[in-house]
ROTOR-460692 format. One line per field, with one value per residue (C-alpha): x, y, z; residue number from 1; residue in one letter. Coordinates in steps of 0.05 Angstrom, whole numbers, plus 5000, padded with zeros to 4 digits. Layout:
<pts>
east [X_...]
north [Y_...]
up [Z_...]
ronu [NUM_...]
miro [A_...]
</pts>
This chain:
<pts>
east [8504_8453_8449_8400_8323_8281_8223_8171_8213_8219_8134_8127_8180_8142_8077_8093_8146_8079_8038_8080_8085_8008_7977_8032_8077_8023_8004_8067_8076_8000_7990_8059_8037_7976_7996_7945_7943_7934_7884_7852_7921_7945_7885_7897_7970_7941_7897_7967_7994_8037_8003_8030_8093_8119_8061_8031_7978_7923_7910_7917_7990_8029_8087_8145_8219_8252_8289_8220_8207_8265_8248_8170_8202_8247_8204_8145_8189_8204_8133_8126_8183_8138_8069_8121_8155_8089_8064_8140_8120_8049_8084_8128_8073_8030_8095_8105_8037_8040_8110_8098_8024_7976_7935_7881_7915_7936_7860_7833_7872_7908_7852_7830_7906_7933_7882_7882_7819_7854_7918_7981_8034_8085_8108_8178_8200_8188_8197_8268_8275_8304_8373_8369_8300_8310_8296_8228_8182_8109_8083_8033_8013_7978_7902_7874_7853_7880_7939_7939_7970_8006_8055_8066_8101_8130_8142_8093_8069_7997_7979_7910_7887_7913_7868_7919_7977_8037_8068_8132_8113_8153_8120_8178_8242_8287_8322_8298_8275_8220_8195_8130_8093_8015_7974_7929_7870_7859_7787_7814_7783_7848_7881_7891_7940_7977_7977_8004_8078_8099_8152_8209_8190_8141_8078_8031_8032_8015_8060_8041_8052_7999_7976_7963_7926_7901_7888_7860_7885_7873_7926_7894_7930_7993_8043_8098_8108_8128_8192_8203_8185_8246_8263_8208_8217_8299_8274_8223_8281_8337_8265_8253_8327_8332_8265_8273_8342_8306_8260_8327_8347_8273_8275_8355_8348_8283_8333_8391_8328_8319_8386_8407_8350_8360_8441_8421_8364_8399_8447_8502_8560_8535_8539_8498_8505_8521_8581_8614_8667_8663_8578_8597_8642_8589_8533_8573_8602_8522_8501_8563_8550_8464_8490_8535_8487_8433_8478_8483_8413_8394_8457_8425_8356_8376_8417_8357_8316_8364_8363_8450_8488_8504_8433_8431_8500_8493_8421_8457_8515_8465_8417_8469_8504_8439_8408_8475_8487_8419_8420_8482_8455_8390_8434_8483_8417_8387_8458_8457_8391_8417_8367_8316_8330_8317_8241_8177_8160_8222_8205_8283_8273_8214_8258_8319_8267_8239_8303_8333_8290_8319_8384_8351_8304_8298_8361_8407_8461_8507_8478_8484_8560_8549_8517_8567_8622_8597_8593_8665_8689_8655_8710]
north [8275_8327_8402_8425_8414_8382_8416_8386_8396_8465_8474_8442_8487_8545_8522_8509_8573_8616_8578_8594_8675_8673_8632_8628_8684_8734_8692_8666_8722_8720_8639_8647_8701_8666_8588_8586_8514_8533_8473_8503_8516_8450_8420_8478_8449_8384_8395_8411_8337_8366_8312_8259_8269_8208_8164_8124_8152_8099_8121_8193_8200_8244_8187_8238_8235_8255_8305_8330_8325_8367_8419_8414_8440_8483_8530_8518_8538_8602_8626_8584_8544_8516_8493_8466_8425_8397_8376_8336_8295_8285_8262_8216_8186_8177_8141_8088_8071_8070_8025_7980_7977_7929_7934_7943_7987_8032_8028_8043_8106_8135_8157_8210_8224_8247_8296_8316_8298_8263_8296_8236_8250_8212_8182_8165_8204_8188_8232_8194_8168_8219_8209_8139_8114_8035_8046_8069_8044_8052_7974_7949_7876_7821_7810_7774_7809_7878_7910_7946_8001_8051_8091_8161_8202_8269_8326_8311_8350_8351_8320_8332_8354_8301_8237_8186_8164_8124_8098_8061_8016_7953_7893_7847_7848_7907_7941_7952_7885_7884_7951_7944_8000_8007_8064_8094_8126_8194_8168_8101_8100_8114_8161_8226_8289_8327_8408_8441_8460_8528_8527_8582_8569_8522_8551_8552_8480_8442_8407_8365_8296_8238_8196_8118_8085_8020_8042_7984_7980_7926_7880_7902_7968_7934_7967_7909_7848_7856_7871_7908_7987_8005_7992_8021_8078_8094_8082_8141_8188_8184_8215_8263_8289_8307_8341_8382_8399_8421_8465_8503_8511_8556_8591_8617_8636_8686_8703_8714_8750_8796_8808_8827_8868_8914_8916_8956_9005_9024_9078_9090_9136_9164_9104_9042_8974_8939_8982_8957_8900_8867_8867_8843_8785_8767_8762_8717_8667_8673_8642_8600_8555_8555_8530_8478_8450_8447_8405_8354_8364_8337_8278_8249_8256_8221_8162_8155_8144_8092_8059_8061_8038_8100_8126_8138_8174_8221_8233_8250_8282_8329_8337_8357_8406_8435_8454_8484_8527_8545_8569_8614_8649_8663_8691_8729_8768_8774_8813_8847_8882_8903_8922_8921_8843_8828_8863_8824_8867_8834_8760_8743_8737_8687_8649_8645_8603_8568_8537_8535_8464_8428_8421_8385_8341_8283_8271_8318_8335_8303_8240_8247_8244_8186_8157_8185_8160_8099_8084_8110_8064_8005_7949]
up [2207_2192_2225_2194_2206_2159_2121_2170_2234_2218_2209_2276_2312_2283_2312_2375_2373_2351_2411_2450_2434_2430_2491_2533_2541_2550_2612_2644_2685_2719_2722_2764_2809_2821_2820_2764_2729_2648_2636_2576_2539_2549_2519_2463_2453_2455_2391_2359_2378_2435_2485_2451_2409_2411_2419_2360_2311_2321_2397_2372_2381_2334_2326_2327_2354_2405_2370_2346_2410_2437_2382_2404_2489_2468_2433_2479_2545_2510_2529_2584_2618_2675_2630_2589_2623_2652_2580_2579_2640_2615_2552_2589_2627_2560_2527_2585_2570_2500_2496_2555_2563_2527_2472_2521_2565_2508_2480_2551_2572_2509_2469_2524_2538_2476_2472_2549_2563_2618_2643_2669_2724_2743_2807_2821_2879_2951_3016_3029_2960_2914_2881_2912_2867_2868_2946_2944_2994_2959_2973_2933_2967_2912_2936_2888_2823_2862_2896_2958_2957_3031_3023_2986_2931_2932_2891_2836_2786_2773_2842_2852_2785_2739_2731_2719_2767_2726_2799_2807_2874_2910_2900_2913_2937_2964_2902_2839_2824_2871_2834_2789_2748_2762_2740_2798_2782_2819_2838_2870_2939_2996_2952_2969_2966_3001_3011_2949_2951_2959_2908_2879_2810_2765_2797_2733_2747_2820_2865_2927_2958_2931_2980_2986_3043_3032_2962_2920_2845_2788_2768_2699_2717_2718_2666_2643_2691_2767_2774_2709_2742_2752_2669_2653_2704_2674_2602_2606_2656_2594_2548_2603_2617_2542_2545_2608_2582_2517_2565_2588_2518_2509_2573_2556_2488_2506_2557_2507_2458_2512_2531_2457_2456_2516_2491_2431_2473_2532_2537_2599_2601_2519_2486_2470_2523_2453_2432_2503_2488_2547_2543_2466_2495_2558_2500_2447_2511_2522_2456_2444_2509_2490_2414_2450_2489_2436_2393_2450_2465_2391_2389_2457_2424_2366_2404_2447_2388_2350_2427_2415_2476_2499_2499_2576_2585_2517_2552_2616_2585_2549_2615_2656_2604_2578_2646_2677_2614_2612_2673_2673_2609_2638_2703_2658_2616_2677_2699_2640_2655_2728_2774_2723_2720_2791_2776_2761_2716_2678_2656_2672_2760_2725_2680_2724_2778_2727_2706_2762_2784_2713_2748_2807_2772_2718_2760_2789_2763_2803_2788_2713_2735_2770_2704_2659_2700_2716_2634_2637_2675_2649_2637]
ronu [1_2_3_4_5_6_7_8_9_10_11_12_13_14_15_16_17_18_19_20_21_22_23_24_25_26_27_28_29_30_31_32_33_34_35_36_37_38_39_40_41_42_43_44_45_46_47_48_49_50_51_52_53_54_55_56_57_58_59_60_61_62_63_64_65_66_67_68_69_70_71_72_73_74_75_76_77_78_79_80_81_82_83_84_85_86_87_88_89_90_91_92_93_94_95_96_97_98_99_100_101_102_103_104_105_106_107_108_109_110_111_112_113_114_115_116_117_118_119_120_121_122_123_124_125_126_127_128_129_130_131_132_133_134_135_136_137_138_139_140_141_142_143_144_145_146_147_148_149_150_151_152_153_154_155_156_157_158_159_160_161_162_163_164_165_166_167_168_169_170_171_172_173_174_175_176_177_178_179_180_181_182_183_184_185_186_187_188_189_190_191_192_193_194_195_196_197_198_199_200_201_202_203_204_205_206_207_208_209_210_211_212_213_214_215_216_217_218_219_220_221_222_223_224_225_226_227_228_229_230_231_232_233_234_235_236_237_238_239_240_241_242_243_244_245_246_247_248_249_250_251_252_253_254_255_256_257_258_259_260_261_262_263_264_265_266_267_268_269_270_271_272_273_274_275_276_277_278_279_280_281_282_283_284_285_286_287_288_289_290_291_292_293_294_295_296_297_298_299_300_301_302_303_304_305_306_307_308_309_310_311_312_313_314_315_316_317_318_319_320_321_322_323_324_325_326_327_328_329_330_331_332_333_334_335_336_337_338_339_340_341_342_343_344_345_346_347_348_349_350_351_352_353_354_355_356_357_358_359_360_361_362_363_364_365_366_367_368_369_370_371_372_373_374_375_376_377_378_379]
miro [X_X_X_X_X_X_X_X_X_X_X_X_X_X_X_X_X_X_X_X_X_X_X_X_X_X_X_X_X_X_X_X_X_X_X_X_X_X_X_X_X_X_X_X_X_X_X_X_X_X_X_X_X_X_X_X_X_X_X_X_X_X_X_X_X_X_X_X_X_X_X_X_X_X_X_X_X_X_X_X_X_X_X_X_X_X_X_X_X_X_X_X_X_X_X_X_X_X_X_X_X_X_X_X_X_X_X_X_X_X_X_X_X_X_X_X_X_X_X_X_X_X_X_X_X_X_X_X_X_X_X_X_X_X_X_X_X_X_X_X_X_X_X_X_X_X_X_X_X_X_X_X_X_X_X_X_X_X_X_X_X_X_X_X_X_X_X_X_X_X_X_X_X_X_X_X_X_X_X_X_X_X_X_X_X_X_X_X_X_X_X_X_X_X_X_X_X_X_X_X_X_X_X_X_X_X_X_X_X_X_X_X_X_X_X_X_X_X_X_X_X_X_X_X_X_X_X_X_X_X_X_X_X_X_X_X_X_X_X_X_X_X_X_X_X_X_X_X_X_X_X_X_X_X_X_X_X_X_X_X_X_X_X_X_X_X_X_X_X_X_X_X_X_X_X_X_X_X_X_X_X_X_X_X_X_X_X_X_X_X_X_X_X_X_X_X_X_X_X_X_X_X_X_X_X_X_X_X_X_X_X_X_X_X_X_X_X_X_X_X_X_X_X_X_X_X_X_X_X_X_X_X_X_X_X_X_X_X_X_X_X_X_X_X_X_X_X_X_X_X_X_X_X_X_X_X_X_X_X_X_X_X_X_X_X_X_X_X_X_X_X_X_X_X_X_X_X_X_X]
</pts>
């Protein structure tokens, strides 16, 4: 077992941790206030190979892992949790592509994706398919060389600006047998999108319903073989939890940064914040649980990689841990600072938003213990 990085993983973590100080902290605070979508500086982290991590070099792809991967969000999110976590789902979307497509499929879309020329989303959820995913409803009906597509998708990121749709849909049976993977190109004639989301946090990136009536796609857009979506659909979700639980790892420790920091300025009652024990103890409990959870952010990451048995439960184990200690350590530095904390003019009201939507998505975290005791009980 190794704990510490390699030469190379540590040069990548410093470029995306000096990204992130340089074009995306500086910003965070306005692209929230005003729902702004940072197009430019995801094509500027795309230049660094942050659009593809773990997609091969010979579509442009910088053919990392997913601990490089998990080092790559985690030092991003430190500037910006919510642009991000968006680059993790274009990521995701790029990778389904890239490991289930076909040569031509990858040679078609990749190229432009990798660099962001064309920005993915990806569409799982459904208005009354959340938790429950193998019941979507999205029907995509064989006509000829084309599917016809009615039905919708909710809460997804990038609706309306991305250019690529990677859409789980029901082609056959109920269940997730009858679930195929097709990607949907935002131009296709009888798609559409809802009004944007007004959301708590993640506003540098949009949010809204997309939109399919009578939509007619190419079986040529047809990721896999029917019936193999919902694979493809939990193969990219035990990628994503790891990620978005790397995303809490950044936002808390620029929480726990600033936290430390404003310890050792402030004074109360004569004395220091940091020369208070119980401010001492709140700060170490604060770093403890963000070191515990990075260590099983990195195991999952690398069982993911090997593809071990227990991929899926370390990756929900990890998920689940990551984004609940992530948030109480952006809520206790956001304590720390008092009323100061609860101010915008504090980045911590920001972070503790931010985060808050990790527990909730990729999976919430209930249903990681459904996974994780569902592997439990196996036998």
């Amino acid at each position: 077992m190794r704990f510490e990085l390699t030469e190379e993983q540590q040069a990548f973590q410093d470029v995306a941790r000096n990204f992130a100080a340089a074009e995306l902290a500086p910003h965070a605070a306005d692209w929230d206030r005003d729902s702004f979508f940072p197009v430019d500086k995801l094509r500027k982290a795309a230049e660094l190979g942050f659009a593809g991590i773990y997609v091969r070099e010979d579509v442009g792809g910088s053919a990392l892992s997913r601990i490089d991967a998990a080092l790559i969000f985690e030092a991003l999110s430190e500037g910006c949790t919510s642009t991000a976590a968006f680059l993790s789902i274009h990521n995701m979307a790029s990778w389904m592509i890239d490991s289930f497509g076909t040569e031509e499929q990858r040679q078609k879309w990749l190229p432009k994706l990798t660099p962001m020329e064309l920005i993915a989303s990806y569409c799982l959820t459904e208005p009354s398919s959340g938790s429950d995913a193998a019941s979507l409803k999205t029907k995509a009906v064989r006509d000829g060389d084309h599917y016809v597509l009615n039905g919708g998708k909710a809460f997804i990121s990038g609706a309306g600006t991305s250019d690529i749709y990677v859409c789980m849909v029901r082609t056959g049976e109920a269940g997730p047998k009858g679930i195929s993977c097709l990607v949907v190109e935002k131009d296709t004639p009888g798609v559409s999108f809802g009004a944007p989301e007004r959301k708590m946090g993640w506003n540098s990136q949009p949010t809204a319903q997309v939109i399919f009536e009578d939509a007619r796609v190419p079986v040529a857009n047809r990721i896999g073989a029917e019936g193999e979506g919902f694979k493809i659909a939990m193969s990219g979700l035990d990628g994503g939890r790891i990620n978005i639980g790397a995303c809490s790892l950044g936002t808390a420790e620029a929480a726990l940064k600033r936290a430390k920091a404003y310890l050792g300025e402030r004074e109360q009652f004569g004395r220091k914040l940091a020369d208070f024990q119980a401010l001492q103890f709140k700060l170490a409990d604060m770093a403890t649980e963000l070191q515990a959870a990075r260590l099983m952010i990195y195991n999952a990451a690398t069982k993911v990689d090997a593809k071990a048995p227990d991929a899926t439960m370390q990756a929900a184990m990890a998920k689940r841990f990551a984004t609940d200690a992530g948030f109480r350590v952006i809520n206790e530095a956001l304590q720390i600072h008092g009323g100061y904390g609860y101010l915008k003019d504090f980045p911590l009201e920001r972070h503790l938003r931010d985060a808050r939507v990790h527990q909730i998505l990729e999976g919430t975290n209930e249903i990681m213990r459904v996974i994780i005791a569902r592997e439990l009980l196996k036998g």
